[in-house]
N, C-alpha and C positions, 0 to 999 in steps of 0.2 A: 425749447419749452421753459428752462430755467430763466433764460433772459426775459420770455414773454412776461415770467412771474413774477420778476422784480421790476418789471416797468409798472405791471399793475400795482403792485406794493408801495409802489412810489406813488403814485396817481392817486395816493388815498387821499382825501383832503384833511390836512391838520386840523384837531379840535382839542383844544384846550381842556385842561384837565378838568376844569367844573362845566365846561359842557361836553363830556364824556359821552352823556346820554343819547347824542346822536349817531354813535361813536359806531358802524359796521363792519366787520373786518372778513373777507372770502372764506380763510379755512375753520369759524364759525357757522355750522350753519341756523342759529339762531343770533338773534340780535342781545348782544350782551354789553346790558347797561352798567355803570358804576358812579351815578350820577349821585349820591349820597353821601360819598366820600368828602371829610372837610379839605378846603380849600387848601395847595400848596403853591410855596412858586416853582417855577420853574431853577433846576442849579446847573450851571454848566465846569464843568473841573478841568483846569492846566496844569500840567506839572514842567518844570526844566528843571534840567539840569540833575535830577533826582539820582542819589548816589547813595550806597547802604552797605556798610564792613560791619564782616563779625568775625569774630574768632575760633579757632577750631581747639581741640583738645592739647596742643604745644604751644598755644600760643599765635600763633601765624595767623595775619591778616588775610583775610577772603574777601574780595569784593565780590558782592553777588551784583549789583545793577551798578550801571556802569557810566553815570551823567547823561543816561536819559531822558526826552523829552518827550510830551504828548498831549491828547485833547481829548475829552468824551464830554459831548452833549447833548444837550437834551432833546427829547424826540426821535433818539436814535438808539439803537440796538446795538453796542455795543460787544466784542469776543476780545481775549488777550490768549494768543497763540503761541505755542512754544514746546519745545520738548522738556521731558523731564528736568527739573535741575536750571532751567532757564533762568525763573524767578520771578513767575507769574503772581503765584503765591503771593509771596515776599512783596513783591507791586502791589496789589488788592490790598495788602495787610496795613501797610504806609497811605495808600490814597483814605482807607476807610477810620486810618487813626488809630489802630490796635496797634501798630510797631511805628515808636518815636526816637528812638533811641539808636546811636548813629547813623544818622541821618542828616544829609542834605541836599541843599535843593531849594527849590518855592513850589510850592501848589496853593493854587488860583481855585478862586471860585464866582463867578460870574465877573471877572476881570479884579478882583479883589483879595488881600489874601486870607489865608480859609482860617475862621474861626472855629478852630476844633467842637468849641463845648455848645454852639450853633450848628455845627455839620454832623454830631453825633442827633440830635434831634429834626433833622431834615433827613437822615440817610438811615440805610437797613441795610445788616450781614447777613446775608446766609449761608453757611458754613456749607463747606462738603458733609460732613455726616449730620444727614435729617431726623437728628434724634426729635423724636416726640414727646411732650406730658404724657407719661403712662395713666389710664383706665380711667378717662373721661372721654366722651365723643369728641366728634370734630365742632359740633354748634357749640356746645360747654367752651372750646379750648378759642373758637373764635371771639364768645364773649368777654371772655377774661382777657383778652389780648387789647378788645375792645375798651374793657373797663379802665385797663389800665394804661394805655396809651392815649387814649380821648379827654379823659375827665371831665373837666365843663364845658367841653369846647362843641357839644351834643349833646341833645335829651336824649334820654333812655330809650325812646321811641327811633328815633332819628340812628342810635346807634344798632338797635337790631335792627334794622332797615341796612342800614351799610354791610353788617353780617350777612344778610342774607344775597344784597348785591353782589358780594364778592364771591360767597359760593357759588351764584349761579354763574359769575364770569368765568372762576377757575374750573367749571363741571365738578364743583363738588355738593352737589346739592344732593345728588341719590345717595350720600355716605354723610349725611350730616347727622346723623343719629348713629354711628359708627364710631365704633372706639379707634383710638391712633392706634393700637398697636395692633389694630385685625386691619387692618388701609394696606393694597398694595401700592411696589416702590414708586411707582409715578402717583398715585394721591398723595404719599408723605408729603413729597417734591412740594404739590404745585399746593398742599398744604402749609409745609414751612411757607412758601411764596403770600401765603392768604393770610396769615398769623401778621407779617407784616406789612400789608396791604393796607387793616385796615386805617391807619392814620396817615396813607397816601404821604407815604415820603417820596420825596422828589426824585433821589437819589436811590438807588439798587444796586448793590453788590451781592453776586452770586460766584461761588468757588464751585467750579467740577458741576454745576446743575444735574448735568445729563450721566455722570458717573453708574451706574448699575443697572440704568434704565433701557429696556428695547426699543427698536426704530418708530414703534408706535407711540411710546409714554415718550422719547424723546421728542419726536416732530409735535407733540399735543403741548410738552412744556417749553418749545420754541416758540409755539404760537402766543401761548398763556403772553410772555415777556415782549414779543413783538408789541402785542395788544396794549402791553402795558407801556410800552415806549409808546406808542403812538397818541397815548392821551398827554401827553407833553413830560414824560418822566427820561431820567438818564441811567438805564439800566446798562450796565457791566457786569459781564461772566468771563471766567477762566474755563475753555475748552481743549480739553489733552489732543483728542484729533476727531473736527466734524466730518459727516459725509458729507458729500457734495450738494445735498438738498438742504439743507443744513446750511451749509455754508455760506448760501448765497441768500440765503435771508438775512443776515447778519447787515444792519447798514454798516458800519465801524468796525475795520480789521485791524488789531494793536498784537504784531510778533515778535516774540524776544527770542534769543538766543545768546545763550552764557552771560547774560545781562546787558547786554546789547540789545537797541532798536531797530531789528531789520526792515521794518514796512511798519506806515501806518497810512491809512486811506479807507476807500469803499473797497469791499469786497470784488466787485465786478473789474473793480483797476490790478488787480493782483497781478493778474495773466500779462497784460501791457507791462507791468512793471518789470517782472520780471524776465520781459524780452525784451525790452532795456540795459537788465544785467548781464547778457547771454545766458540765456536761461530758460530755454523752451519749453514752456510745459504743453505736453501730447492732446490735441484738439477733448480728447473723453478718458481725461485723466481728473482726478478732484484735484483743483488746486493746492487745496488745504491740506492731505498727504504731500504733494509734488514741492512744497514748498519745505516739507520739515525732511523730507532725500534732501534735498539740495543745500540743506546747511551745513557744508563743510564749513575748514576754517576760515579758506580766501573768497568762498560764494557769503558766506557770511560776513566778511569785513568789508565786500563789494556793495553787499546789502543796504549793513548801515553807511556807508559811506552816501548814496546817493539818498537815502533819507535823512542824514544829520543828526545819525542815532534819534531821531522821532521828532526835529524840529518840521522839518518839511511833511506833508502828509500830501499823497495821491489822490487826489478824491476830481470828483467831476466838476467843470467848472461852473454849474448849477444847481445848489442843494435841492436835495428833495422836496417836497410839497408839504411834506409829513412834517417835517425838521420845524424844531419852534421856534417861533416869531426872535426870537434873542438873538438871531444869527443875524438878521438885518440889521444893518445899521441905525436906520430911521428909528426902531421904536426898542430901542436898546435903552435910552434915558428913562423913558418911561416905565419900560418894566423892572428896569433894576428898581425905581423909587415903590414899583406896587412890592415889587421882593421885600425890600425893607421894614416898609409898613406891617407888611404881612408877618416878618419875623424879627420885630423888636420886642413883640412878646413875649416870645419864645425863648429868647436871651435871659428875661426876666426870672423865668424858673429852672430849677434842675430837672424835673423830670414832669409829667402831663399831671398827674393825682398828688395830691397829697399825702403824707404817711401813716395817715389814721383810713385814706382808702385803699391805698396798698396793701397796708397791713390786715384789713379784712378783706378783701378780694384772694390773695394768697391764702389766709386763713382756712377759708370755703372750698377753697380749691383743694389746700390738705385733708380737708377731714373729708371731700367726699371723697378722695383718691384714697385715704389710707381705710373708708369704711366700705368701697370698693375690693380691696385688697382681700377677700376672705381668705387665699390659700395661706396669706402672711397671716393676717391675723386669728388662722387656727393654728397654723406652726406655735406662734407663741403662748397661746393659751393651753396646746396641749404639752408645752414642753414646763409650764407653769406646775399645769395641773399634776404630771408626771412628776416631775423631778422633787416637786411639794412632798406629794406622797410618799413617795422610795424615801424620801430624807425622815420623813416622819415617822416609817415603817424603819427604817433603821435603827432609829434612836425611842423606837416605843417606850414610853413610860418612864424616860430618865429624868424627865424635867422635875421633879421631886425627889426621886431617890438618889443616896450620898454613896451607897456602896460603892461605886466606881465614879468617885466626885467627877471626875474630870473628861467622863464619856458627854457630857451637858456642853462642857466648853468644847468639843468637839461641834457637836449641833450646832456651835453658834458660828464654828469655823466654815462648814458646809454653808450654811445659810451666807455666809460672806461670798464664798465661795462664788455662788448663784447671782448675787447683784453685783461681782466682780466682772464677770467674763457672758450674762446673757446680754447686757444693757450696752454691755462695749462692742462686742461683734457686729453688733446692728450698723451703725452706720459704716463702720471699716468695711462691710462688705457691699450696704448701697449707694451711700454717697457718693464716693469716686464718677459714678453714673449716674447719677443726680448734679455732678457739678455739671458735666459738660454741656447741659442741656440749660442750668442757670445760666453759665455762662455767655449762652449764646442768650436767653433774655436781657440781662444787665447790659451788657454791652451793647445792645440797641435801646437801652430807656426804657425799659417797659418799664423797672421798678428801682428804690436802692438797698443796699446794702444790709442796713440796720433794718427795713421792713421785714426782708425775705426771713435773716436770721432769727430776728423776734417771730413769725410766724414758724418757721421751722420748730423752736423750742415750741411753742404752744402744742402743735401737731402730734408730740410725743409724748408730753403729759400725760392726757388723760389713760392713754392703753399703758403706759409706764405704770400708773396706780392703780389699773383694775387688774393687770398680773401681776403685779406685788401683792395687793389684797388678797388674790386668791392661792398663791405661794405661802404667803407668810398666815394664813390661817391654818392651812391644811397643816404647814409643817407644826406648828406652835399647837395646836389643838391634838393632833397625831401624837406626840411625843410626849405628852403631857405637863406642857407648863402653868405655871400659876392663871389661874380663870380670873385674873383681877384685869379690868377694863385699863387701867392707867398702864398697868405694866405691857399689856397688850399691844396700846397703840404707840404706847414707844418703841416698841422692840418692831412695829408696822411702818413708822415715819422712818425711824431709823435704817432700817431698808431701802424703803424707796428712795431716801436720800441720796446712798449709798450710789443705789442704782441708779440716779440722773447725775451722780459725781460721774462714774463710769463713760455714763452716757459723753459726758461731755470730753471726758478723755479722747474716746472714739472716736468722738467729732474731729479733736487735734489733728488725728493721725491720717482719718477718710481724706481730711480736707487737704494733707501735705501729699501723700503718698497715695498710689496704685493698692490695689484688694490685695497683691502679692507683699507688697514689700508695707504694708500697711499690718498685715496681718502678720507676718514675722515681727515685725519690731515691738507690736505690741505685747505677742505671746513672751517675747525678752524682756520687756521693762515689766511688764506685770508679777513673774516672778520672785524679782527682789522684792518689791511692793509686799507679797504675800507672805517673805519669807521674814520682813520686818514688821508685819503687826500680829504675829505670833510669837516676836523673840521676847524674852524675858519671864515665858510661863514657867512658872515653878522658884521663879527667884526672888521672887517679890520685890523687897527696897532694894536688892543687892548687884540688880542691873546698871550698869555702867552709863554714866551718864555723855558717852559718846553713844552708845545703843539709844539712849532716852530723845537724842538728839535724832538721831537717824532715823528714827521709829515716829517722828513727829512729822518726817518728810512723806511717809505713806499712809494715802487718806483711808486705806483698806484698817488700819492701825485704829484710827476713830471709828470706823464703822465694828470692830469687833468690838473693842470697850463700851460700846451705844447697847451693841446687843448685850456683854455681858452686864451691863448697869440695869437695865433693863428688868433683868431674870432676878440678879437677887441684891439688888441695892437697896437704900430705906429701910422699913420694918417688915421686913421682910420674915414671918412666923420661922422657928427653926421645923428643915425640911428632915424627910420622913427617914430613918431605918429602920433594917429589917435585922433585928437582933435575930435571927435564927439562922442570918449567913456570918455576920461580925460580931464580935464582941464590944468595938467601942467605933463611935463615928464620926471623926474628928470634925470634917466639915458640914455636919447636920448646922451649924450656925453659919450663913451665906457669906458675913462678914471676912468670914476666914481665910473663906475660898479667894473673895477677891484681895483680901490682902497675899498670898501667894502668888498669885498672877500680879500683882505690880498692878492693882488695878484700886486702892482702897483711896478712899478720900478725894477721887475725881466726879467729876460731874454730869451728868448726862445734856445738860444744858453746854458745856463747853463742848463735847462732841459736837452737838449738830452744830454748835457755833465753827467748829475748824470746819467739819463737811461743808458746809454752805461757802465759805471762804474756797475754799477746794473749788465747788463747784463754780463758784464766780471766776475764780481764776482760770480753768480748763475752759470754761464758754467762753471770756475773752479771747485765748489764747486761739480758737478757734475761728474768732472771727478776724482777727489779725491776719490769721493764717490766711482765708479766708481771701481778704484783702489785697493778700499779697500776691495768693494764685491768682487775682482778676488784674493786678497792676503788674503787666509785663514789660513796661520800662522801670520800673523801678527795679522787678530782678536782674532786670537786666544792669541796672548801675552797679548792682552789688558783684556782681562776674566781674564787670570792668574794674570795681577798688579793687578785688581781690588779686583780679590780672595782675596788676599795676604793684601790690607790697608783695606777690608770691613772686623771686626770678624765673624763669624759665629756663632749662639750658639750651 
């Protein structure tokens, strides 16, 4: 029965990816069109000789893949088989351009060799974990995929037309008003797969597809990818171990072992081959099990040996029906010249949109996802409102009374306190889980770099300043400071300042580091920060001009001198005593106070000037950061200097 169904598989007739629309496949049983989609060419990929060392923790060379050889093309259904540790992975990661770095070899692209920064815009990763955009639907999350990958290359018409084709091809059209994060595991799946459908890349890489999925969401997202091989694309998966029904839909079987090419061919050649190697697999055994028993060490070096570590390939000596026209000789000239044509435009730009529609497409996307968010965005307004309060109910009434001068400069430390550690936590504990999901955008084109980051800062603005507002009133009105409008909004700016400096710290740390070790290190650098912009109270000039230096290194240091300038700098009337608790009240004149804090004759204008400095620097530092975790050869260069001046023993 499985043979019968790969002969019918075969017997499909090829149709080209812009006539799709004829396009009918058996385990559909509706007709599912994708004729909307802009035109692609077809890409066929070689690799030889492909070889990849890294290092382990002492130093010592590892060679994971081992000067292997191979082919995947187009119109075919491509698996890369292998047991753990093989280096299936590590394969997909090199062919798709995400790992450049020791590395060699050649890979070929329709006989040609591959133009990286051309083959990242004909080709699409899909990662094993199918993290989603949180709390937008699946139609929101196609347009935006749309928007951003198409640009003018579609009218707005033409592009929800293609949205809507590709739901109905992947069966996601009854969940298209469905948020990602309510989708079970097989919508995710065959959703990542639709997110990069729609600008019809030629090229498909898929890691683990089938990973978590049952017999049913797997066989459904087999189909989805046949479907989509057979409109002339070149899709590749890494499969741990298929079933046998499974198996044998696959046109293109690629198996590795310990970096070795044991087999590559048609599926249906396994069984002959490997009775070739003596190597009998049982008439109603799955191959694809019987094959990964039988990789000992010498069944395995027999392996590659009769395929030339993946020079030679098993296959029929008839390609399929299905298979695209590039396989023939004859019109191999002329379609390479339509390829070209087709993609010397494409060469022309970096990415499908421009920066100013990136950067509002993302925009849209943030503020509906974060005005989405209400459990978030009551957490922080109740902990605004909260914390405003208690601080203001602590410090009732001191903002004019001198009897306990220095209960006031406490207020001002709480309130530091509050845009130190609420503004910073934020991203140390979402980012982390927001990168891996940029990630996976970036690295297929959808957008770049400086777009996403500028939209992100946007994103946080505004609710950054309507919980400051509502913090810095409650507590400055509660406590009773000066009711004069100038003093108010400095002591409000200066906050929020405060708190998008923070912000941008957090960002530093989310962006280097895991929630764990993100979160510790920052609870340790913050610290010192807190313990040096309150050194010098009580000493006035008499602080050490190594402290004045050190105290310059912590932005929390400006933010307290902003608020205390704020309260009683200027002409500031002398504040109020209550002669019936003291007899005399030294600092009833404000001047006073802040000459004992080491605070007299600064500026409130140089504050925000360091803060903003501050802030420039930590938002840089972030997007370098940033940069660095998307450029995985370059950290990788930096392991190899350090290899290389550190000895080893």
């Amino acid at each position: 029965m499985e043979t019968d169904r790969l002969t019918q598989l075969q017997q499909v007739q090829v149709v080209p990816a812009q006539q799709v629309a004829a396009t009918e496949l058996a385990p559909f049983p509706k007709k599912c069109t994708i004729s909307n989609l802009v035109k692609r060419p077809p890409v066929n990929i070689e690799f030889h000789d492909l070889k990849f060392t890294t290092h382990n923790a002492k130093g010592e060379t590892r060679h994971i893949l081992n000067g292997i050889s191979g082919r995947f093309l187009s119109g075919e259904l491509s698996c890369i088989l292998g047991p753990s540790g093989a280096g299936k992975t590590t394969l997909m990661n090199i062919l798709i351009g995400y790992l450049n770095s020791n590395v060699s070899g050649t890979i070929q692209t329709n006989g040609q060799p591959r133009n990286l920064r051309l083959f990242h815009k004909l080709s699409c990763y899909i990662m094993q974990d199918d993290l989603l955009q949180p709390r937008i639907t699946v139609h929101e999350a196609m347009m935006v995929a749309a928007e951003l990958k198409l640009g003018s290359e579609m009218s707005a018409r033409q592009k929800a037309l293609a949205v809507d084709e590709v739901l109905e091809t992947l069966g996601l059209t009854p969940c298209r008003n469905t948020r990602t994060e309510k989708l079970s595991g097989g919508q995710r799946k065959r959703l990542a797969v639709a997110l990069e459908l729609v600008n019809n890349p030629p090229v498909i890489f898929l890691d683990e597809p089938t990973t978590g999925l049952d017999v049913v969401a797997m066989k459904a997202l087999v189909d989805v990818l046949q479907l989509l091989a057979r409109g002339g694309r070149t899709v590749v998966c890494t499969i741990h171990q298929p079933s046998a029904s499974l198996f044998q839909q696959f046109d293109h079987v690629y198996i590795l072992n310990g970096g070795n090419c044991v087999y590559q061919g048609a599926a249906h050649q396994l069984v002959p081959f490997l009775d070739a190697c003596q190597l009998s697999c049982p008439k109603h055994y799955n191959p694809a099990d019987f094959v990964l028993e039988c990789l000992s060490p010498n069944n395995a070096k027999t392996m590659a040996a009769n395929t030339s570590n993946g020079k030679l390939c098993k296959t029929s000596s008839e390609p399929a029906k299905h298979v695209s026209s590039y396989r023939t000789g004859d019109s191999a000239a002329s379609l390479l010249a339509a390829a070209h044509a087709q993609t010397s435009a494409l060469s022309e730009t970096e990415f499908a949109t421009s920066f100013w529609t990136q950067l509002s497409v993302l925009t849209r996307r943030y503020f509906l996802q974060t005005r989405r968010n209400m459990v978030g965005l009551f957490v922080q307004m109740f902990g605004a409102v909260l914390v405003g309060a208690s601080l203001g109910a602590v410090f009732y009434g001191k903002g004019d009374d001198v009897t306990r001068p220095f209960d006031n400069f406490k207020f001002c430390i709480g309130v530091l306190v509050y845009y130190m550690y609420c503004p910073f936590m934020v991203p140390i504990l979402l980012f982390p889980s927001e990168l891996v999901i940029m990630k996976r955008e970036f690295f297929n084109r959808w957008y770049g770099l400086k777009s996403y980051y500028i939209a992100l800062t946007f994103s946080t603005l505004p609710w950054q300043c309507v919980c400051g507002f509502v913090f810095s009133t409650m507590c400055y009105v509660i406590s009773g400071q000066p009711m004069v409008w100038s003093r108010y909004l400095w002591f409000l700016v200066t906050g929020v300042t405060t708190g998008m400096v923070s912000e941008g710290y957090g960002l530093v740390l989310g962006s280097l580091f895991s929630v764990t070790n993100g979160s510790t290190l920052g609870t340790f650098s913050l610290a010192p920060m807190l313990v040096l912009s309150v050194y010098g109270m009580g000493y006035g000039k008499n602080a050490e001009l190594i402290y004045e230096w050190l105290m310059s290194l912590s932005y929390l240091r400006f933010g307290l001198v902003g608020f205390a300038l704020s309260l009683y700098s200027g002409d500031r009337d002398l504040m109020h005593c209550d002669e019936d608790k003291v007899v005399y009240c030294h600092y009833a004149n404000p001047n006073l106070l802040l000459r004992d804090l080491g605070m007299e004759g600064l500026s409130s204008y140089m504050q925000m000037l360091n803060l903003l400095v501050y802030m420039v620097v930590f938002r840089l530092a972030a997007f370098l950061a940033l940069r660095y975790r998307l450029t995985v050869e370059f950290s990788s260069r930096i392991l190899n200097y350090l290899r290389k001046i550190i000895p080893h023993k």
